[in-house]
N, C-alpha and C positions, 0 to 999 in steps of 0.2 A: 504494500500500500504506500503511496505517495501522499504525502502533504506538503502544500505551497501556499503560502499567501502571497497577495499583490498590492498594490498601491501605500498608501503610507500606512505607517506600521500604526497600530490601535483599532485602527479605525475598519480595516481593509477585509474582503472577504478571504475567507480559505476554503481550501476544500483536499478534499481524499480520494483515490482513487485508485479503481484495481480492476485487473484482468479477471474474466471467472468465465464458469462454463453454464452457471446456472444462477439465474437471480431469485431463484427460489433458498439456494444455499451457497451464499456470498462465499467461496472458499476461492483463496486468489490463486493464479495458475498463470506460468509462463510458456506453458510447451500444451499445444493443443495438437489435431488432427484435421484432415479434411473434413472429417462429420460435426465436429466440435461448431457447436454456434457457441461466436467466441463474444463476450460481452466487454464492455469499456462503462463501469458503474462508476458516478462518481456524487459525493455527496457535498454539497456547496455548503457554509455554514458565512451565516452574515450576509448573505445576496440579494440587494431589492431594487425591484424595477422588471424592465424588459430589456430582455438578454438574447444574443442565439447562439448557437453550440454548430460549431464544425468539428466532424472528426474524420481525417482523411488515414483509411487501413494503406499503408506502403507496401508492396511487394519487396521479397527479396533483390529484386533489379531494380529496386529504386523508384519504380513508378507506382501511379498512387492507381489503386485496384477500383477502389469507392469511395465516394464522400457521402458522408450523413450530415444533413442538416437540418435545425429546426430552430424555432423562433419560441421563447416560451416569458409566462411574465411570473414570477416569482409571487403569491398572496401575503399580504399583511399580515405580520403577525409568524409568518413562517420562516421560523429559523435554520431549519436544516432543508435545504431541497436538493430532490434526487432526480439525475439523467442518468441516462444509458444508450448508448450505442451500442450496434453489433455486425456481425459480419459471420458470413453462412456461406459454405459452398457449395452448398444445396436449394437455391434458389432456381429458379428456371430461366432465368439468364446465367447463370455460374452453377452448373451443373458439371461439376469438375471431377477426373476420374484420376487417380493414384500415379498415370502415367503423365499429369501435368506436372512436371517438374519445375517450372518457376514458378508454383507457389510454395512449393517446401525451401525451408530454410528460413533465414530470419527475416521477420516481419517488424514494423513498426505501426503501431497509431497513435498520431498527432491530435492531441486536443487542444482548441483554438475556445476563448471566449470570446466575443464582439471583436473578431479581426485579427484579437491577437496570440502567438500560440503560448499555453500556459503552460503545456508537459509534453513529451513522447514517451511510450513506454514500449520498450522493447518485447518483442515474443518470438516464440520458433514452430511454425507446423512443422510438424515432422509427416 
């Protein structure tokens, strides 16, 4: 898990962040599979207003596979807000079979808040 804060110190949001296989049982994880939907959870703490979340999954060749994006507005009063991204290779546009070999190996996903990027966290399909 990642923790980062931004802007001036006191005052500024933070948040945590982890790889998993399942957002039913947050357990974090670096090495997933082709069948793995791979999730990017992260919990903002101090975040208000309206915000939007980029997360671009990078291939091992360096090119960026997917971008998720969404616009979301944070409720008064709510102190912890939760995102999640993910990435599947089981979709019906990426229906990917064990002989694709540039997606094995290390992966990266970039998390971006309004523009800017806050973290990458490294991963490996195997």
């Amino acid at each position: 898990m990642l923790s980062t804060a931004w802007g001036q110190a006191g005052t500024a949001p933070t948040f945590q962040s982890l790889l998993t296989r399942d957002l039913a049982n947050l357990v974090p994880d670096t090495r997933f599979s082709l069948n793995d939907k791979i999730h990017l959870y992260t919990v903002w703490t101090g975040l208000k207003g309206s915000h939007s979340l980029v997360v671009k999954w990078v291939r091992p060749d360096g090119k960026v596979q997917e971008t998720t994006r969404f616009k979301f507005s944070v409720p008064a009063g709510d102190l912890n807000y939760r995102t999640w991204a993910w990435l599947s290779f089981k979709k019906s546009l990426l229906n990917i079979t064990s002989s694709d070999s540039k997606f094995i190996g290390p992966w990266k996903a970039r998390l971006f808040m309004d523009d800017k990027l806050m973290a990458e966290y490294p991963f490996q399909v195997l």
